[in-house]
C-alpha positions as CSV (number, residue, x, y, z in Angstrom):
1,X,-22.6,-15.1,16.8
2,X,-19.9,-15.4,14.3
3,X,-16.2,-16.1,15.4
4,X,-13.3,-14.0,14.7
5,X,-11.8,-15.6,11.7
6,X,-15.6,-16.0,10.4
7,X,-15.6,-12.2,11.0
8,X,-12.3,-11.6,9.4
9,X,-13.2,-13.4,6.2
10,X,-16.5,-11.6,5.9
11,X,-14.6,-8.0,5.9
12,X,-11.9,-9.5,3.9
13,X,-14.8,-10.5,1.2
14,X,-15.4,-7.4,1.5
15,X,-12.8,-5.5,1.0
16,X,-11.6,-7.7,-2.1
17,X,-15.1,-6.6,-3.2
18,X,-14.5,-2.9,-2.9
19,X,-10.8,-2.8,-3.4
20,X,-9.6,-1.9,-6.9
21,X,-12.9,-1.5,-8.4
22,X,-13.4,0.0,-11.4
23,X,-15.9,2.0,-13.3
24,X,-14.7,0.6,-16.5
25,X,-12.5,-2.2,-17.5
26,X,-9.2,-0.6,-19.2
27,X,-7.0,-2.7,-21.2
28,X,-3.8,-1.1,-19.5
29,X,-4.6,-3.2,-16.0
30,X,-5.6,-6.3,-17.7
31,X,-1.9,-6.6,-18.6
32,X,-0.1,-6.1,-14.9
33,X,3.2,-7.4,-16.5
34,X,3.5,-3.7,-18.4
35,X,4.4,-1.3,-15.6
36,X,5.5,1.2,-17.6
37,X,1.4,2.7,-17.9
38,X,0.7,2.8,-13.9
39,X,-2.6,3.9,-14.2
40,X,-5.9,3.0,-11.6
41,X,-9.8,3.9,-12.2
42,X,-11.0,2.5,-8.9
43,X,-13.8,4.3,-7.1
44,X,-14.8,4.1,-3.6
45,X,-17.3,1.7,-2.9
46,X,-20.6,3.1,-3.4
47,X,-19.2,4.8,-6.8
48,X,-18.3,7.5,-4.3
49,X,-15.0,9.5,-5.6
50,X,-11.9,9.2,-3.5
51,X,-10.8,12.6,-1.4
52,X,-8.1,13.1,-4.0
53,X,-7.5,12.0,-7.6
54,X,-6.2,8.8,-8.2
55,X,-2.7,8.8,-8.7
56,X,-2.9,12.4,-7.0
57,X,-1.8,13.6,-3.4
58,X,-4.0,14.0,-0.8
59,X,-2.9,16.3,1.4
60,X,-6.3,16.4,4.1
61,X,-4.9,13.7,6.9
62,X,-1.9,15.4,7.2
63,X,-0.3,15.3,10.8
64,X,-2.6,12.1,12.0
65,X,-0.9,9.8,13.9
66,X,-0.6,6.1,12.2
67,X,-2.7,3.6,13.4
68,X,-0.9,1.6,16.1
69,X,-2.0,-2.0,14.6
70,X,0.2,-4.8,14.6
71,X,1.1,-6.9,11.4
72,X,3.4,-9.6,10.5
73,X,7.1,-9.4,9.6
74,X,8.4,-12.2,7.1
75,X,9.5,-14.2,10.4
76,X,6.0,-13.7,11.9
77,X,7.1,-11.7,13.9
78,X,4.2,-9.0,14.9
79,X,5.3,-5.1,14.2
80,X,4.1,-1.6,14.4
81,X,4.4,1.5,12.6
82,X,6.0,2.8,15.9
83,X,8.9,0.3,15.4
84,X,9.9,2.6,12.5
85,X,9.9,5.9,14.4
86,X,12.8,7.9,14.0
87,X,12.8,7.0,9.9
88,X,10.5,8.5,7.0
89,X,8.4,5.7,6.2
90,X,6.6,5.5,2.7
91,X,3.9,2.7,3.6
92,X,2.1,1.4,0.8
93,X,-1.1,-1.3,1.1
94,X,-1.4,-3.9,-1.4
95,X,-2.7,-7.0,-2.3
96,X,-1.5,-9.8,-4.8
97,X,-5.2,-9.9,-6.5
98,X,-4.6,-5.6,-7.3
99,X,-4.0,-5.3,-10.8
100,X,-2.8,-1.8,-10.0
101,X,-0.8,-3.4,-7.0
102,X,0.8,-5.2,-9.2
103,X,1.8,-2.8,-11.6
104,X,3.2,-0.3,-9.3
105,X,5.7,-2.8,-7.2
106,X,8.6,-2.7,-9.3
107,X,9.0,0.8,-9.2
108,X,8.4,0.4,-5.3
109,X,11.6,-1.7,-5.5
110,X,13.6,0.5,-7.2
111,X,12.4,3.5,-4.7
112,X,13.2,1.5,-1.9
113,X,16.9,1.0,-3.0
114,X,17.3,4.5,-4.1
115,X,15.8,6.4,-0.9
116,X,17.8,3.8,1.2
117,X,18.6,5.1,4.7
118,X,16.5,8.4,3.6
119,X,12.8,6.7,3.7
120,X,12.1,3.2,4.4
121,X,9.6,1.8,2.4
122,X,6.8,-0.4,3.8
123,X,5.1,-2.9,1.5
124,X,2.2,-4.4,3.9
125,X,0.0,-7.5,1.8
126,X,-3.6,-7.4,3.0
127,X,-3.3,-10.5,1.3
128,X,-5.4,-13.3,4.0
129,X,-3.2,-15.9,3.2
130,X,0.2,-14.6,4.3
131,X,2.2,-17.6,1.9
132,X,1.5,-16.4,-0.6
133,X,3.1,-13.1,-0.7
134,X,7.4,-14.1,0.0
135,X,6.7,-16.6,-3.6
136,X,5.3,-13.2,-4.6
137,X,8.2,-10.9,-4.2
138,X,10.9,-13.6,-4.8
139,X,9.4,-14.5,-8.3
140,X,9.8,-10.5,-9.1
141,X,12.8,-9.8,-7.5
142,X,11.4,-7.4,-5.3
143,X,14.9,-7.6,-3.3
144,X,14.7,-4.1,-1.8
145,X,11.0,-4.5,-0.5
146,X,10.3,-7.0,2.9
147,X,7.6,-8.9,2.6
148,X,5.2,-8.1,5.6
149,X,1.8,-8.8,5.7
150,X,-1.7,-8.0,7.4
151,X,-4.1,-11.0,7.5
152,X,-6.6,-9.2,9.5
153,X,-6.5,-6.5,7.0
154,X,-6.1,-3.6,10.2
155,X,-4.2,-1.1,8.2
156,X,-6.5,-0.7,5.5
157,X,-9.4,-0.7,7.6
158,X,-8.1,1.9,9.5
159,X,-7.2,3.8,6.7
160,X,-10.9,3.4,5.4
161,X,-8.4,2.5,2.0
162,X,-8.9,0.9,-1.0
163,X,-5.9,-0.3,-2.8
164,X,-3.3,0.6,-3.7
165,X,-2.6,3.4,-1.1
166,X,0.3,4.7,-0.3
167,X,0.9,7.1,3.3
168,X,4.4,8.9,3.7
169,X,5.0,9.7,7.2
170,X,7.4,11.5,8.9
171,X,10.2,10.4,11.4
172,X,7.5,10.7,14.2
173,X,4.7,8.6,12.5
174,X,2.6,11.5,11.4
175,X,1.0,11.2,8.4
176,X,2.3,13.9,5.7
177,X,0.2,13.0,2.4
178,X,-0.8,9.9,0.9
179,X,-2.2,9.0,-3.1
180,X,-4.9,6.6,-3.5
181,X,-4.0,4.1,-6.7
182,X,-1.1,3.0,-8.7
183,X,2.4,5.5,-9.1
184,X,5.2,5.3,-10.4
185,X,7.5,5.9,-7.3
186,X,10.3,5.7,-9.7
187,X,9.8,8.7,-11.1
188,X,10.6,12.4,-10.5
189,X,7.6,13.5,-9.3
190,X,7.2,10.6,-6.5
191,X,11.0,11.2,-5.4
192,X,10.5,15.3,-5.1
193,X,7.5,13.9,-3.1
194,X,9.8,11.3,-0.9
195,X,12.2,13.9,-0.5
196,X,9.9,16.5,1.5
197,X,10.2,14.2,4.8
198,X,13.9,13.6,4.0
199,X,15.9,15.1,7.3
């Protein structure tokens, strides 16, 4: 019988697998230092087609209660999504090996600085190996972003996600819409969208 971290590493293989694949290889992601084009053409493993568009909002999970799985704070210390109840949260799953990931952190940043102490946004790695992501974020600058992380890769499992994916919930951890692939939460229509849980 396998052990745990053998099992963990398979469904991480896995996932890495399935996560940000792509029909066809498009020069825009090849590039991850342009974020100005934040455009994804992952599928679902299977070729399946995600519920929504990529890069549009899927409205079908909305009022579902987040997952209640712990992951790691940049101290180690283990958190939930319930220690961020009574706050918007914008949670957004990544990985330093998503191209699309990638591209779409800045404007994450800037988001989180702009919609501070009106939505808190959540950046959780499903990275395996947790040191790698503070380098990560201190080489960009990501100074409005923490760097937590989700070894075991429970959050994206749960969500049944491939990555990017990004879930706003409301003040009492009910899901309100998420959007498979890279955005540009920078921009107007991500903020209009932020701005809908905003009390």
């Amino acid at each position: 019988m396998p052990s745990r971290s053998g099992t963990v590493f398979l469904l991480g293989a896995a996932l890495a697998a399935a996560a940000c694949d792509r029909q066809t290889p498009a020069p825009e992601q090849a590039n991850v230092a342009d974020a100005a084009v934040l455009t994804s053409d992952e599928v679902a493993p299977g070729g399946a087609k995600p519920a929504a568009p990529i890069g549009g909002v899927d409205r079908s999970h909305k009022g579902e209660a987040a997952p209640q799985l712990a992951f790691f704070d940049p101290a180690g210390k283990k958190v939930t999504l319930a220690d961020f109840r009574g706050e918007p949260v914008l949670l957004n799953l990544w990985a330093t090996w998503c191209a699309p990931c990638i591209k779409e952190m800045p404007s994450l940043n800037t988001a989180a600085g702009t919609m501070r102490g009106k939505v808190r946004v959540v950046t959780v790695s499903q990275d395996m190996q947790r040191e790698k992501v503070e380098p990560f974020f201190a080489e960009r600058k990501l100074d409005n972003l923490t760097a937590y992380v989700d070894p075991d890769l429970g959050l994206s499992m749960a969500y049944k996600a491939n990555l990017p994916i990004t879930i706003m919930l409301d003040a009492e951890g009910r899901e309100v819409w998420r959007v498979s692939g890279a955005m540009d939460w920078a921009g107007s229509e991500a903020q209009a969208l932020m701005n809908e849980v905003v009390i």
